[in-house]
N, C-alpha and C positions, 0 to 999 in steps of 0.2 A: 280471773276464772271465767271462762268461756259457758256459754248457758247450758252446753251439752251435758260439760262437767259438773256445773250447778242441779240440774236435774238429778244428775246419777246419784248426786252427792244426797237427796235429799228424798229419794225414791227409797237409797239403801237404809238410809234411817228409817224410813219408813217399814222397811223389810225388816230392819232388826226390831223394832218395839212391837210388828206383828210376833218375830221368832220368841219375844220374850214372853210378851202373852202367852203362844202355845205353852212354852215352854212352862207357864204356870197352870195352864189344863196338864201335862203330861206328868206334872209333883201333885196334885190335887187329885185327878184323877177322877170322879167317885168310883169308876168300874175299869174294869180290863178293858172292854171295849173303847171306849172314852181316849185311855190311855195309848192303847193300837194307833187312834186315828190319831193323836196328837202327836205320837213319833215319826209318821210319816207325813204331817206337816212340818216337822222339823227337818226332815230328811230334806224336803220341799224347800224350804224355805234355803237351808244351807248352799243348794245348788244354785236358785235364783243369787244369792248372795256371790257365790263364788264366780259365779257366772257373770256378774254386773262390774264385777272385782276387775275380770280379764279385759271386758268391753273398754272401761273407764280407765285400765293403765296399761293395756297394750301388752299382757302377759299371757302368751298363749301357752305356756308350758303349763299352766293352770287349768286349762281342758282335761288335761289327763285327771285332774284331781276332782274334776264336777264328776268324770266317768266314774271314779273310784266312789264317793261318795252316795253316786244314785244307784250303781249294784249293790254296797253296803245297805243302803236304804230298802231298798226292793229284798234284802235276805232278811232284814232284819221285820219288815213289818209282814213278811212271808213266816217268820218262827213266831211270831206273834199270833197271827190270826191260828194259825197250827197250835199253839199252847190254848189259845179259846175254844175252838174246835173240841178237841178232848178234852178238857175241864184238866181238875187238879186231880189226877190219881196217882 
């Protein structure tokens, strides 16, 4: 294993046990808001992954799916701050 690969290798762990944390603010929660920001670290976090995914095995058809995933990201914590905005009526 080449150190390049050893890095990525070891970066991406790194990036998942950050995504799992969020991902226990985003069940936790205490507030809407809280929860906003931790799904668009997850959004975040998903890209850098997918993205480190393509660098380290040479799979550029996976670009299209970083694309897809940070417009899904950017709508979703856009109906977010929109549902906080006007509360719960």
């Amino acid at each position: 294993m080449s150190p390049f690969q050893l890095t990525m290798t070891i970066l991406m762990a790194l990036l998942s046990l950050s995504l799992a944390v969020t991902f226990w603010r985003l069940v936790r929660g205490p507030s809407i808001p809280d929860r906003a920001v931790a799904f668009d670290m997850i959004m975040t976090h998903l890209v850098g992954l997918i993205a480190m995914f393509v660098v380290q095995f040479r799979q550029p058809i996976l670009i299209d799916a970083v694309i897809v995933v940070s417009v899904l990201g950017f709508l979703g914590t856009v109906a977010l701050a929109r549902y906080i905005e006007e509360g719960r009526n």
